[in-house]
Backbone as CSV, one residue per row, in Angstrom:
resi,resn,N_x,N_y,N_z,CA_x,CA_y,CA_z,C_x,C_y,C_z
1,UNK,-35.926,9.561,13.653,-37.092,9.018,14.364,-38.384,9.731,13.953
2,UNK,-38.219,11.282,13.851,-39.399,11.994,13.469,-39.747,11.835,11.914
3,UNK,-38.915,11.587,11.185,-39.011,11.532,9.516,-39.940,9.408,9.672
4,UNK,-39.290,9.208,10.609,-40.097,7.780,10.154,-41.595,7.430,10.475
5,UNK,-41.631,8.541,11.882,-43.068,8.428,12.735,-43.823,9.275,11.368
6,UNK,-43.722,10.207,10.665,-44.176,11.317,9.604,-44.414,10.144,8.701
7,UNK,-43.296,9.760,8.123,-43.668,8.423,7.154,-44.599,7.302,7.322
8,UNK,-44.702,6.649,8.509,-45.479,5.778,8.674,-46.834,6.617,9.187
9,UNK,-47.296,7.912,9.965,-48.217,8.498,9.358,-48.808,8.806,8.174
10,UNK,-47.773,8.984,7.192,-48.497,9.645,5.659,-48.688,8.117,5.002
11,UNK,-47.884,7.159,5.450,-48.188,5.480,4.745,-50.104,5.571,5.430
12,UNK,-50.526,5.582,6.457,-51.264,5.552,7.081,-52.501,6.002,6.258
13,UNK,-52.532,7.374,6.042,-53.313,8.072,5.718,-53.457,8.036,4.288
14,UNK,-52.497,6.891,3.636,-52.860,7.209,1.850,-53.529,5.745,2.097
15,UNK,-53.546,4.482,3.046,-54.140,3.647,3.679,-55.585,3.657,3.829
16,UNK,-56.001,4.526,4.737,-57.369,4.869,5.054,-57.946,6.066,3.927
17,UNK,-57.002,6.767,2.797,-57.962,7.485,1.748,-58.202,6.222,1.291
18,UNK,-57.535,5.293,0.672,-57.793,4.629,0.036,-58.895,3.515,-0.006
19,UNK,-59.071,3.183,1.744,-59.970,2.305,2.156,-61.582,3.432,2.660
20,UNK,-61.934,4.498,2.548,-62.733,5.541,2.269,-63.125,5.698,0.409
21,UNK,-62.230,5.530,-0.447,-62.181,5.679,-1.725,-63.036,4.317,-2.424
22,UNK,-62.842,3.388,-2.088,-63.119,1.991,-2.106,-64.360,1.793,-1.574
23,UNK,-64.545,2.468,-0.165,-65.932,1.991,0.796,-66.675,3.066,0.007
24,UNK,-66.424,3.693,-0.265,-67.567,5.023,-1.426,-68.170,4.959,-2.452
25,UNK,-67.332,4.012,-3.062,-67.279,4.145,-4.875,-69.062,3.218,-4.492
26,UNK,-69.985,3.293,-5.823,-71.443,2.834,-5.473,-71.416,2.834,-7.223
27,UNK,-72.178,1.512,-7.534,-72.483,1.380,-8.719,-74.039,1.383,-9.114
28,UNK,-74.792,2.498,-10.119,-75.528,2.093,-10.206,-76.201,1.711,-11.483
29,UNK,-76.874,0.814,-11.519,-77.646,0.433,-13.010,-78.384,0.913,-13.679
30,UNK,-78.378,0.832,-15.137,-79.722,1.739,-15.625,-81.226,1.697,-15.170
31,UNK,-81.160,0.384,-14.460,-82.436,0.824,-14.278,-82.743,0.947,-12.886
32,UNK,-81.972,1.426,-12.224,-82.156,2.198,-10.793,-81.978,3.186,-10.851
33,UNK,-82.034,4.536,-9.656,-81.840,5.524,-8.988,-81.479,5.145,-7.513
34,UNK,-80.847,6.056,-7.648,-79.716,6.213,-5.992,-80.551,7.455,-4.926
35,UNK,-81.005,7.598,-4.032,-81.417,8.731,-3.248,-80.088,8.956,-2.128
36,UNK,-79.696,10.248,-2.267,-78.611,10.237,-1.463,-78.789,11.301,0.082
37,UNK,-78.151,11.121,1.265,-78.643,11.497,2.137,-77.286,12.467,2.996
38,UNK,-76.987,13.266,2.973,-76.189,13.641,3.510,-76.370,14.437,4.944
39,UNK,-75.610,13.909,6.194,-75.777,14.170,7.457,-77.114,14.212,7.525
40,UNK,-78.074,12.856,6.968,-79.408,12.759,7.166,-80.437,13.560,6.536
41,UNK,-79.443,14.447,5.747,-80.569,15.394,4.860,-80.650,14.764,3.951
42,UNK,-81.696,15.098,2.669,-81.949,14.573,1.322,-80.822,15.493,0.669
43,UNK,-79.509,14.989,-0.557,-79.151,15.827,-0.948,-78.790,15.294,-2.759
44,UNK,-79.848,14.772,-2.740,-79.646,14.936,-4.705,-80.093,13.512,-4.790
45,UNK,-80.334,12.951,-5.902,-80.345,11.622,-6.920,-78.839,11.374,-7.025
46,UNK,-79.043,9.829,-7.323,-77.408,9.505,-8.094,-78.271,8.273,-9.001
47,UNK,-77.676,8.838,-9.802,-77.924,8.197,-11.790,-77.412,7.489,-12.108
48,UNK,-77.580,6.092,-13.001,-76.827,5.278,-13.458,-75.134,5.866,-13.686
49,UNK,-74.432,4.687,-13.139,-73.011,4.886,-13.564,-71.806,4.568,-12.121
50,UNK,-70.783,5.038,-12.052,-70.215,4.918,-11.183,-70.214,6.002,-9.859
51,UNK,-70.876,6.041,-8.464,-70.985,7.101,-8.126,-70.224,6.965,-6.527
52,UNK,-69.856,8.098,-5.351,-68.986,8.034,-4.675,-69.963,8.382,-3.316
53,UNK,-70.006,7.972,-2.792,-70.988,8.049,-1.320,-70.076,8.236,-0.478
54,UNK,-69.674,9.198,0.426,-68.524,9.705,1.096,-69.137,8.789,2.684
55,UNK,-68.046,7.994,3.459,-68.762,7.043,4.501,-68.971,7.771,6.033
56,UNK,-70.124,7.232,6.554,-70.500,7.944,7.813,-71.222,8.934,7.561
57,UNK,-70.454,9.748,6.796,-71.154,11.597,6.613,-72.734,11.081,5.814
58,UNK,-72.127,10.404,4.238,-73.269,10.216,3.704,-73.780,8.834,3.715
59,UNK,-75.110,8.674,3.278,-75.987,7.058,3.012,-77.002,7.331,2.008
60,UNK,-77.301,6.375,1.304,-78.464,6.063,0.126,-78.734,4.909,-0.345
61,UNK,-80.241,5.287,-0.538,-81.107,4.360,-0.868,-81.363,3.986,-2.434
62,UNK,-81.324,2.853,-2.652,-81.129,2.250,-3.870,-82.984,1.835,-4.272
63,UNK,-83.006,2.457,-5.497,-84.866,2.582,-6.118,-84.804,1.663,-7.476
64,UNK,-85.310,0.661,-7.271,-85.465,-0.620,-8.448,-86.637,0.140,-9.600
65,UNK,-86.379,1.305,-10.601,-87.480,1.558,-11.487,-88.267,0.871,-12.095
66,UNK,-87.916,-0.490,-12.129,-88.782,-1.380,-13.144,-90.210,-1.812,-12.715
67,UNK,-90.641,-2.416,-13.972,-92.536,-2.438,-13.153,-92.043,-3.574,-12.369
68,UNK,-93.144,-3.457,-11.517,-93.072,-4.456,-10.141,-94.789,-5.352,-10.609
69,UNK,-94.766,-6.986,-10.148,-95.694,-7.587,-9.962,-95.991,-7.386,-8.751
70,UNK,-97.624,-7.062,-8.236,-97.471,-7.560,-7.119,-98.780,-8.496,-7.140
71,UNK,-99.265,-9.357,-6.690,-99.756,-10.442,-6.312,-101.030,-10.070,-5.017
72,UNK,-102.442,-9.301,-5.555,-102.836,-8.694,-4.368,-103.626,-10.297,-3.651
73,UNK,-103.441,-10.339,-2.380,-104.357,-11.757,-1.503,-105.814,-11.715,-1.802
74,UNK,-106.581,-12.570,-1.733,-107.944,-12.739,-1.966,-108.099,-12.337,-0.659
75,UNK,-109.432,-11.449,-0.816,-110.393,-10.447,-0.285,-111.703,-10.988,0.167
76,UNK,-112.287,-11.244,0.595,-113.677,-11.381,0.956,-114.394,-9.848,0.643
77,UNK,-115.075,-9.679,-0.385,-115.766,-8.594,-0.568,-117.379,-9.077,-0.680
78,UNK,-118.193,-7.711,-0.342,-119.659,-7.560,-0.837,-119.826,-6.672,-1.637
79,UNK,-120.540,-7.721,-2.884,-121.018,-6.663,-3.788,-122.296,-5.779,-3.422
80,UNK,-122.612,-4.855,-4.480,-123.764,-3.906,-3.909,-125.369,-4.972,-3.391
81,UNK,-124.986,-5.618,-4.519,-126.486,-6.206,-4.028,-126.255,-7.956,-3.044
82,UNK,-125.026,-7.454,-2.112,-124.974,-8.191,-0.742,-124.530,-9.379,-1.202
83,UNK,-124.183,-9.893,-2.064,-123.208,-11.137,-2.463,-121.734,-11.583,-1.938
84,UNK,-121.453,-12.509,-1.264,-120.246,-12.317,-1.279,-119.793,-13.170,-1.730
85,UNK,-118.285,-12.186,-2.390,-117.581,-12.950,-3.487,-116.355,-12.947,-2.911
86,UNK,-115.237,-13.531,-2.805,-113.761,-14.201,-2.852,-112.924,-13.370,-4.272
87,UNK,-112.485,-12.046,-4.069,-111.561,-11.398,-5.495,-110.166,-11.528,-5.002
88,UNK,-109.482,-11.910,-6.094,-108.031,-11.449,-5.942,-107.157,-10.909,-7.535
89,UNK,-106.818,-9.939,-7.414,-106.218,-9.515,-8.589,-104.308,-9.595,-8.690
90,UNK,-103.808,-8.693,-9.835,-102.880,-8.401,-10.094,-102.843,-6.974,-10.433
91,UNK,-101.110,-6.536,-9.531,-101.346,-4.918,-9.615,-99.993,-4.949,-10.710
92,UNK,-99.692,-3.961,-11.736,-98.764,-3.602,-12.261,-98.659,-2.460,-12.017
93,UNK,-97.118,-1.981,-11.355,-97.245,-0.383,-11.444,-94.976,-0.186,-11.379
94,UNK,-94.650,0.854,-11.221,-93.689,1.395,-11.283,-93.377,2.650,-10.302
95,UNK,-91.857,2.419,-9.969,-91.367,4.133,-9.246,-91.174,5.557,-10.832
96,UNK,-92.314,6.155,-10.600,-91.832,7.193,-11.024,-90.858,8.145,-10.467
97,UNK,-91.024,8.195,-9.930,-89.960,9.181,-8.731,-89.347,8.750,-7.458
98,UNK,-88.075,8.824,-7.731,-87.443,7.667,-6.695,-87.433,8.563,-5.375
99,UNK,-87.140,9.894,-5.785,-86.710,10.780,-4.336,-88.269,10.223,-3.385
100,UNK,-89.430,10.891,-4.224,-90.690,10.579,-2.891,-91.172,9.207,-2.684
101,UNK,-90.792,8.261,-3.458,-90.805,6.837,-2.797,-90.487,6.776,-1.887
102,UNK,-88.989,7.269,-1.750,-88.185,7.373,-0.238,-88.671,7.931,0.872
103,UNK,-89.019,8.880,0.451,-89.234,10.406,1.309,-90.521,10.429,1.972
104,UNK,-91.542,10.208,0.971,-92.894,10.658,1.244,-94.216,9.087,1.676
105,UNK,-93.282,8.120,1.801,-93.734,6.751,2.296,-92.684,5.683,3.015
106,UNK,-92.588,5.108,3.757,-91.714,4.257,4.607,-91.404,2.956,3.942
107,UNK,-92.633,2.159,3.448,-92.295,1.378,2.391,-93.143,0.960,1.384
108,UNK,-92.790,1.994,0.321,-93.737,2.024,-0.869,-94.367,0.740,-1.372
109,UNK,-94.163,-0.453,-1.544,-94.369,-1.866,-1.987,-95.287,-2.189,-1.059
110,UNK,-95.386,-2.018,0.278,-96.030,-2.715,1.315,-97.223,-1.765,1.360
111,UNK,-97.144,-0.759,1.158,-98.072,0.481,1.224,-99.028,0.402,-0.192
112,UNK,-98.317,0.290,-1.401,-99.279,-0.215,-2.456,-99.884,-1.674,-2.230
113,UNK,-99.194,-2.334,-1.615,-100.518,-3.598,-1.738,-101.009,-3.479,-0.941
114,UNK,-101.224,-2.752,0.606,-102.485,-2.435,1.048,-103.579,-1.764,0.754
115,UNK,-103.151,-0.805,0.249,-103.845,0.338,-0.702,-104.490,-0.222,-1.364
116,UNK,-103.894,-1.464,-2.525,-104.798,-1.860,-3.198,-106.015,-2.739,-2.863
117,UNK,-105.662,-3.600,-1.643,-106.533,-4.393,-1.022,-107.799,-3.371,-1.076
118,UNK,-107.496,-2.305,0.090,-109.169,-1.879,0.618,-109.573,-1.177,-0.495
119,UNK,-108.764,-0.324,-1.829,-109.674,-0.323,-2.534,-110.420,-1.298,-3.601
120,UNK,-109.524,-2.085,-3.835,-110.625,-3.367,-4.521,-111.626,-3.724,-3.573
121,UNK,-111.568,-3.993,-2.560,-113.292,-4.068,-1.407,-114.132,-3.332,-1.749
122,UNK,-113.654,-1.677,-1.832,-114.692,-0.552,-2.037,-114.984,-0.690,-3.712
123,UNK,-114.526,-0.853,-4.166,-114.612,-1.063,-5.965,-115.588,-1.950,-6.442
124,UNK,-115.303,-2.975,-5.539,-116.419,-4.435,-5.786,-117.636,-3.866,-5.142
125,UNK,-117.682,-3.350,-3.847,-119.097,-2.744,-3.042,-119.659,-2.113,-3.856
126,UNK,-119.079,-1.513,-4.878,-120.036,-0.298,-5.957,-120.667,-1.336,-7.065
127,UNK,-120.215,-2.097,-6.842,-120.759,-2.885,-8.301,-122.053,-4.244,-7.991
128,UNK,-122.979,-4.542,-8.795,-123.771,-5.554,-8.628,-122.849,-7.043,-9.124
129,UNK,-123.003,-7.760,-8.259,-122.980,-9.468,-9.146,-122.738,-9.476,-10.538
130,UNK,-123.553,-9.328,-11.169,-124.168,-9.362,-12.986,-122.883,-8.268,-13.618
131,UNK,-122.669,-6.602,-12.416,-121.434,-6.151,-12.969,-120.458,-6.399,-13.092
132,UNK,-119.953,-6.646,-11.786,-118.875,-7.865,-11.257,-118.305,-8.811,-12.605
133,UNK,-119.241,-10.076,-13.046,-118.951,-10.410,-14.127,-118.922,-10.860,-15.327
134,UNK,-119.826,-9.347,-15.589,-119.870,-9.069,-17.180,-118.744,-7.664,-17.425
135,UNK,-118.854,-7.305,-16.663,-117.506,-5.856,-17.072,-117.003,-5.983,-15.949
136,UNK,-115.765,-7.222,-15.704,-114.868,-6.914,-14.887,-113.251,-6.378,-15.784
137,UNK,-113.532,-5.873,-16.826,-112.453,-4.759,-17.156,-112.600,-3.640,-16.782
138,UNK,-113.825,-3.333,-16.865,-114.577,-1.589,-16.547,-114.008,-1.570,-14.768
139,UNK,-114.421,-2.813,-14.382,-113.777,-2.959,-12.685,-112.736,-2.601,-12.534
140,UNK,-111.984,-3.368,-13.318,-110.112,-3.739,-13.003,-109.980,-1.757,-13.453
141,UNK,-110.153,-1.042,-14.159,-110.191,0.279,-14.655,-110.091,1.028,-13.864
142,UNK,-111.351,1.101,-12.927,-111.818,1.901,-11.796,-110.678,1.550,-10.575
143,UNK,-110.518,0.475,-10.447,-109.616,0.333,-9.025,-107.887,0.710,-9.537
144,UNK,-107.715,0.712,-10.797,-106.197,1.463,-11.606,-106.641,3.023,-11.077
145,UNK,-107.540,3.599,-11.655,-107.382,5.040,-11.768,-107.849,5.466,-10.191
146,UNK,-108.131,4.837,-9.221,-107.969,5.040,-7.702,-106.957,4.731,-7.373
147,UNK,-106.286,3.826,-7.482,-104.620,3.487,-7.163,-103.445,4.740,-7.615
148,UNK,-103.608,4.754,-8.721,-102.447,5.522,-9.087,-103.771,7.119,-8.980
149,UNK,-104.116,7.573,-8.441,-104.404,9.042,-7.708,-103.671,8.950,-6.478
150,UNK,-104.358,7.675,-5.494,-103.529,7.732,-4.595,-101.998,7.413,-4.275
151,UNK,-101.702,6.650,-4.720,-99.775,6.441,-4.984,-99.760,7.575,-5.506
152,UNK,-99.678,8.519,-6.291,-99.092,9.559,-7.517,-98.310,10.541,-5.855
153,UNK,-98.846,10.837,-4.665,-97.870,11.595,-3.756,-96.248,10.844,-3.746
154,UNK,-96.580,9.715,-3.720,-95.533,8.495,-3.391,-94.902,8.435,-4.354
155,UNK,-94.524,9.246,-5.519,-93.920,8.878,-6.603,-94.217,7.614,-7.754
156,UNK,-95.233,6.912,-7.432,-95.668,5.411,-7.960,-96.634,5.537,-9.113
157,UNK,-96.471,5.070,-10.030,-97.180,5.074,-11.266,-98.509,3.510,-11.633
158,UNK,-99.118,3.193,-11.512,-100.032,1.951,-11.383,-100.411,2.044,-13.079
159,UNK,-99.793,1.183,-13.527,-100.406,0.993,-15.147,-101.064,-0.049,-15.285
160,UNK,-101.681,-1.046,-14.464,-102.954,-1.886,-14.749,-103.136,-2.759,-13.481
161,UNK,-104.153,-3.023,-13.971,-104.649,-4.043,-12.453,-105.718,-4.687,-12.955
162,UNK,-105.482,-6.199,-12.963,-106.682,-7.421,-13.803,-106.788,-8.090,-12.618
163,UNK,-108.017,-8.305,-12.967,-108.865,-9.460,-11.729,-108.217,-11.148,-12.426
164,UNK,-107.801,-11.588,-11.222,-107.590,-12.946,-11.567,-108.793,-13.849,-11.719
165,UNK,-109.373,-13.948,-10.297,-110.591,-14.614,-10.450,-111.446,-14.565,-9.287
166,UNK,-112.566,-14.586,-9.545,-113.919,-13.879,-8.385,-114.165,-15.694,-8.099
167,UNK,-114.624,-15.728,-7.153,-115.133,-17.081,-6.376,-116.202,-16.766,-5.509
168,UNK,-117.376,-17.368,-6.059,-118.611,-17.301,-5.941,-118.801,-18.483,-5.006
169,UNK,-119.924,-18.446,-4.131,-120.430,-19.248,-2.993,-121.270,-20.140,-3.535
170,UNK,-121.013,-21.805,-2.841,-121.496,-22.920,-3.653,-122.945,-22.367,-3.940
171,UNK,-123.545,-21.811,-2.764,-125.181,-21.444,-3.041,-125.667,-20.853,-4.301
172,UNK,-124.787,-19.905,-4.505,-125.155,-18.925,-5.990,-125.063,-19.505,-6.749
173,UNK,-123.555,-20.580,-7.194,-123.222,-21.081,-8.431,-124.271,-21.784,-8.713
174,UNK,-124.695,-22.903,-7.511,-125.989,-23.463,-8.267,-127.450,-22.685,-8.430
175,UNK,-127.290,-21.756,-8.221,-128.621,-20.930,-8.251,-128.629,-20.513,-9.919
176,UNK,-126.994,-20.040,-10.209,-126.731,-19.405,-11.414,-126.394,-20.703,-12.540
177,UNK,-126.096,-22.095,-11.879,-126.518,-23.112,-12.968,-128.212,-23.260,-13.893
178,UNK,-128.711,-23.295,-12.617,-130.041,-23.394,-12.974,-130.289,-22.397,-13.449
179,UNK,-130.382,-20.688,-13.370,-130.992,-19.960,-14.132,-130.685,-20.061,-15.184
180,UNK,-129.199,-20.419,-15.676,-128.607,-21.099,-17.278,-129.219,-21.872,-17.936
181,UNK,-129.728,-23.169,-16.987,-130.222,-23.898,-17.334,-131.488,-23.492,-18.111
182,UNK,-132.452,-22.824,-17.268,-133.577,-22.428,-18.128,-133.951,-21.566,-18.635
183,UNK,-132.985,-20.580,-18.967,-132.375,-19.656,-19.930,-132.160,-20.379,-21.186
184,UNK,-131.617,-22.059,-21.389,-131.702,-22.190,-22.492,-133.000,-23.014,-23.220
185,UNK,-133.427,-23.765,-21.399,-134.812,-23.842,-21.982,-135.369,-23.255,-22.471
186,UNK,-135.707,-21.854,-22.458,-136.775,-20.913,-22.986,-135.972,-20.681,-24.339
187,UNK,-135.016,-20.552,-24.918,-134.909,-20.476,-25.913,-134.820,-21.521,-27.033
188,UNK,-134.981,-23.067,-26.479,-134.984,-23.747,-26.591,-136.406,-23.844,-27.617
189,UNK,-137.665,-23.857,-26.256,-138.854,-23.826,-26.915,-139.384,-22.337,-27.822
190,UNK,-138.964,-21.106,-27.699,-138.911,-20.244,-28.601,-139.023,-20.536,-30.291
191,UNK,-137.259,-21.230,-30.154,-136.987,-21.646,-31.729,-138.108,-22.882,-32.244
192,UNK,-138.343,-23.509,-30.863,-139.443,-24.403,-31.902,-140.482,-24.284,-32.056
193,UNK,-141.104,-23.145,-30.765,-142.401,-22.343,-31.995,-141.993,-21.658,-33.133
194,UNK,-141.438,-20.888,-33.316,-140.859,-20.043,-34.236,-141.014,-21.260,-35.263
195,UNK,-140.374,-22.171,-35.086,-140.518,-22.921,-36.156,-141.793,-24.107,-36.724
196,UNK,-142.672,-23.818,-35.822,-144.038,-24.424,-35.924,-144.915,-23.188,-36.639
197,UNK,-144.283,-22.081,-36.323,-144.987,-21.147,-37.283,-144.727,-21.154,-38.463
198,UNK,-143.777,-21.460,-38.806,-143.442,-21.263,-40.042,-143.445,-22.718,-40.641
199,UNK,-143.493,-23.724,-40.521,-144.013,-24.482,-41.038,-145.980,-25.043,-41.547
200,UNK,-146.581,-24.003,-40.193,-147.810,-23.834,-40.032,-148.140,-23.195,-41.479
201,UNK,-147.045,-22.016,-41.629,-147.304,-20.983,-42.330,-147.375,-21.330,-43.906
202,UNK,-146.098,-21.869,-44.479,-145.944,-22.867,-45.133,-146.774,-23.888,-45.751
203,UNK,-147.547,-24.192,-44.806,-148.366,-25.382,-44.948,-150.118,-25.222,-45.562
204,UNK,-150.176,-23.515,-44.791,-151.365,-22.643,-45.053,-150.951,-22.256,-46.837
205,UNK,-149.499,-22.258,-47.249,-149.708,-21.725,-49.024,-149.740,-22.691,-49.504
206,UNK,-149.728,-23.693,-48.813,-149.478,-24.910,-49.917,-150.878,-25.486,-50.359
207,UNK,-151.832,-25.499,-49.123,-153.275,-25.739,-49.360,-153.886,-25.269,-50.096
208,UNK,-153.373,-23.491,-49.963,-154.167,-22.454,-50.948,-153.564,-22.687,-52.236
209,UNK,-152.546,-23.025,-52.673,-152.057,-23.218,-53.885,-153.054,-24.764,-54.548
210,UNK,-153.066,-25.525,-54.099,-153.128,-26.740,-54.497,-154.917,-26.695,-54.553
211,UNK,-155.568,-25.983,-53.653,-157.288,-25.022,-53.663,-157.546,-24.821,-54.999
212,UNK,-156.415,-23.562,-55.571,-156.591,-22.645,-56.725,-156.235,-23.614,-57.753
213,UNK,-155.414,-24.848,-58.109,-155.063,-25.552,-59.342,-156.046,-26.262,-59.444
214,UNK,-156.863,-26.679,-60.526,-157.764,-28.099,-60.694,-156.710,-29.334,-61.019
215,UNK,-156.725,-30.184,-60.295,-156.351,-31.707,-60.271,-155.199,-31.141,-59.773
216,UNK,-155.125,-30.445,-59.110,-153.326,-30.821,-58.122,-154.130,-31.403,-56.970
217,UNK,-154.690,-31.107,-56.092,-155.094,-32.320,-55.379,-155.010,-33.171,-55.405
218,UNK,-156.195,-34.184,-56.576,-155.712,-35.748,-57.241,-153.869,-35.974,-57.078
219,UNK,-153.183,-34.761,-57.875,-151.882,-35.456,-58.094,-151.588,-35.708,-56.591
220,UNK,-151.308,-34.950,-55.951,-151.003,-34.622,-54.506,-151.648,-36.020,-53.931
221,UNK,-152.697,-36.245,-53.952,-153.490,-37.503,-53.303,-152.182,-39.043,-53.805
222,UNK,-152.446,-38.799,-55.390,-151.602,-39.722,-55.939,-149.976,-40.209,-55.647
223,UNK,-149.704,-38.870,-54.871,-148.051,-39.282,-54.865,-147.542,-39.488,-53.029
224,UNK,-149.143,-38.599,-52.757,-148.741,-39.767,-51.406,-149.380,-41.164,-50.939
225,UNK,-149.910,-41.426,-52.096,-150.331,-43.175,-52.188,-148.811,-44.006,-52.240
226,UNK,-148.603,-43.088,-53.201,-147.412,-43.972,-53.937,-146.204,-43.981,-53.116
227,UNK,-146.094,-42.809,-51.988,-144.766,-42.736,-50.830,-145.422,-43.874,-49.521
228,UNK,-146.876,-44.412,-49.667,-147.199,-45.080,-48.666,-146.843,-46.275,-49.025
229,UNK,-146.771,-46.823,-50.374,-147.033,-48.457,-50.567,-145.505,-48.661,-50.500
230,UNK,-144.426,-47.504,-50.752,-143.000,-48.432,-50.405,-142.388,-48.577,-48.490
231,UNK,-143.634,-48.086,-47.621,-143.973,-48.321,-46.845,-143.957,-49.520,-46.042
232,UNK,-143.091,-50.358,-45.519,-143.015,-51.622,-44.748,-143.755,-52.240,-44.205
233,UNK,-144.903,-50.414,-43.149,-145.652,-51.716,-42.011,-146.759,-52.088,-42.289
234,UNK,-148.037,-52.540,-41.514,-148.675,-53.330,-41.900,-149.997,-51.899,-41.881
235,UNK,-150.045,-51.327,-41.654,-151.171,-50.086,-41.648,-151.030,-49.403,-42.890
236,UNK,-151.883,-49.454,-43.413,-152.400,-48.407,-44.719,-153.418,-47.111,-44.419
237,UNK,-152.706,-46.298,-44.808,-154.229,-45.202,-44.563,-154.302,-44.467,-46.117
238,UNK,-155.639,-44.297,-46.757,-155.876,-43.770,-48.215,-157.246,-42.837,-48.137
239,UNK,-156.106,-41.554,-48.661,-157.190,-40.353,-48.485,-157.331,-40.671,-49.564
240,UNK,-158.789,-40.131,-49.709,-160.043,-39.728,-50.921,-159.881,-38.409,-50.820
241,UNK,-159.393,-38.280,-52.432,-159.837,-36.580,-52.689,-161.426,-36.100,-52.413
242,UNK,-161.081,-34.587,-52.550,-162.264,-33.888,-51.983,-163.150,-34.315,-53.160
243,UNK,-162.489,-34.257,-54.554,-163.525,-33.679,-55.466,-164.327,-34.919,-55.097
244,UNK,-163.948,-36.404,-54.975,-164.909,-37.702,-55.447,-166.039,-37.201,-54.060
245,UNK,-165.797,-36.697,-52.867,-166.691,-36.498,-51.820,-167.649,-35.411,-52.407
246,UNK,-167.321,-34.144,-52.740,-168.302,-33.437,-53.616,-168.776,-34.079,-54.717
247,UNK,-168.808,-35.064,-55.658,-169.191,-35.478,-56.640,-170.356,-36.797,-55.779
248,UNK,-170.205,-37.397,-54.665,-170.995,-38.222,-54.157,-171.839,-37.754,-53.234
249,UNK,-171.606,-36.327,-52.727,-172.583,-35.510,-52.426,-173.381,-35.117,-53.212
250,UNK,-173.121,-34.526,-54.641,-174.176,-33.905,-55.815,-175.243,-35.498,-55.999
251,UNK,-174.562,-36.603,-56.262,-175.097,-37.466,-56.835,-176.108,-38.030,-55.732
252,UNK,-175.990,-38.273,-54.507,-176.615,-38.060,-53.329,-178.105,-37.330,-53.487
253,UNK,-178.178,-36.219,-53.857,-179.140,-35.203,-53.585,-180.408,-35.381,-54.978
């Protein structure tokens, strides 16, 4: 009776190692880390591979290393010079260190995209409109190297952060159509003085040239007779060279 109660004890107990052996075993992937906790203390990492979490006594937390997207919400921000703009970006970042992810924040993911929120507000407040967007890389820059100062306690690494897209208030856009607009007006009429000068200019050597030759005038007179008569409409106009006007002036006197 006692050899069988002993037996079906030791059946028992190679039973429950076995179902302890089984509930333990923990697999992990290369690209995780394991934080392990024993009687609630922190007591080591567990590293890719097959690892044994003893049940009840110990527990751990499983750390996804890979970069994470996160998707920050559009913001209502003011820029410095009182604009308000509609930003929403993209954060890229990573667990450098799995132990103080755990340890030193409650939930690192939820904690970086707040983080990032209020500092993109304060990031945009430093900047004018015109900065906003003409160097919104120099932006996206500044709100990376504030992010990852602050995550770096948290174990979290922030390797970029791009502005998706700023949304400007119907009022401005058309304010900033029109200044486009006559932004290209003015360069518009620029190029065609520029180019009234230089045809002006042009026009001043050609006189003086044709001054200094005897009978280039005449010819000159002659060949725009001759571009008038293949001329269609019904108006004729025929310059008289200078010389016949000086020659009917001398004869005059």
């Amino acid at each position: 009776m006692i050899e069988a109660i002993i037996g079906g004890l030791g059946i028992l107990f190679i039973v429950l190692f076995l179902i302890i052996l089984f509930a333990g075993l923990k697999i992990v992937n290369e690209y995780e880390r394991g934080v392990k906790f024993t009687l609630g203390m922190h007591s080591g990492s567990m590293f890719p591979g097959l690892r044994f979490v003893f049940p009840i006594i110990q527990t751990w937390k499983r750390v996804d290393l890979r970069t994470k997207v996160v998707d920050v919400p559009e913001q209502d921000c003011i820029t410095k010079d009182n604009v308000t703009v509609n930003v929403n970006a993209v954060i890229y970042y990573m667990v450098k260190n799995a132990d103080k992810s755990i340890l030193e924040v409650e939930d690192f993911s939820y904690a970086t995209n707040q983080l990032a929120q209020t500092t993109m507000r304060d990031v945009v407040g430093e900047a004018s409109l015109d900065q906003l967007l003409s160097k919104r890389e120099v932006v996206s820059k500044r709100i990376q190297q504030l992010l990852d100062r602050d995550t770096d306690p948290w174990g979290i690494k922030v390797e970029s952060v791009e502005l998706k897209h700023i949304e400007l208030p119907e009022k401005m856009k058309r304010v900033m159509a029109k200044q486009a607009e006559a932004e290209r007006e003015k360069r518009a009429i620029i190029i065609k003085a520029a180019g009234e000068v230089t045809a002006a200019d042009n026009m001043a050597k050609a006189a003086t040239q044709l001054a200094k030759t005897p009978g280039a005038l005449h010819l000159r007179t002659l060949h725009s007779i001759n571009d008038l008569s293949s001329d269609k409409s019904n108006t004729k106009i025929y310059a008289i060279p200078a010389e016949i006007l000086r020659l009917a002036q001398r004869l005059g006197k």
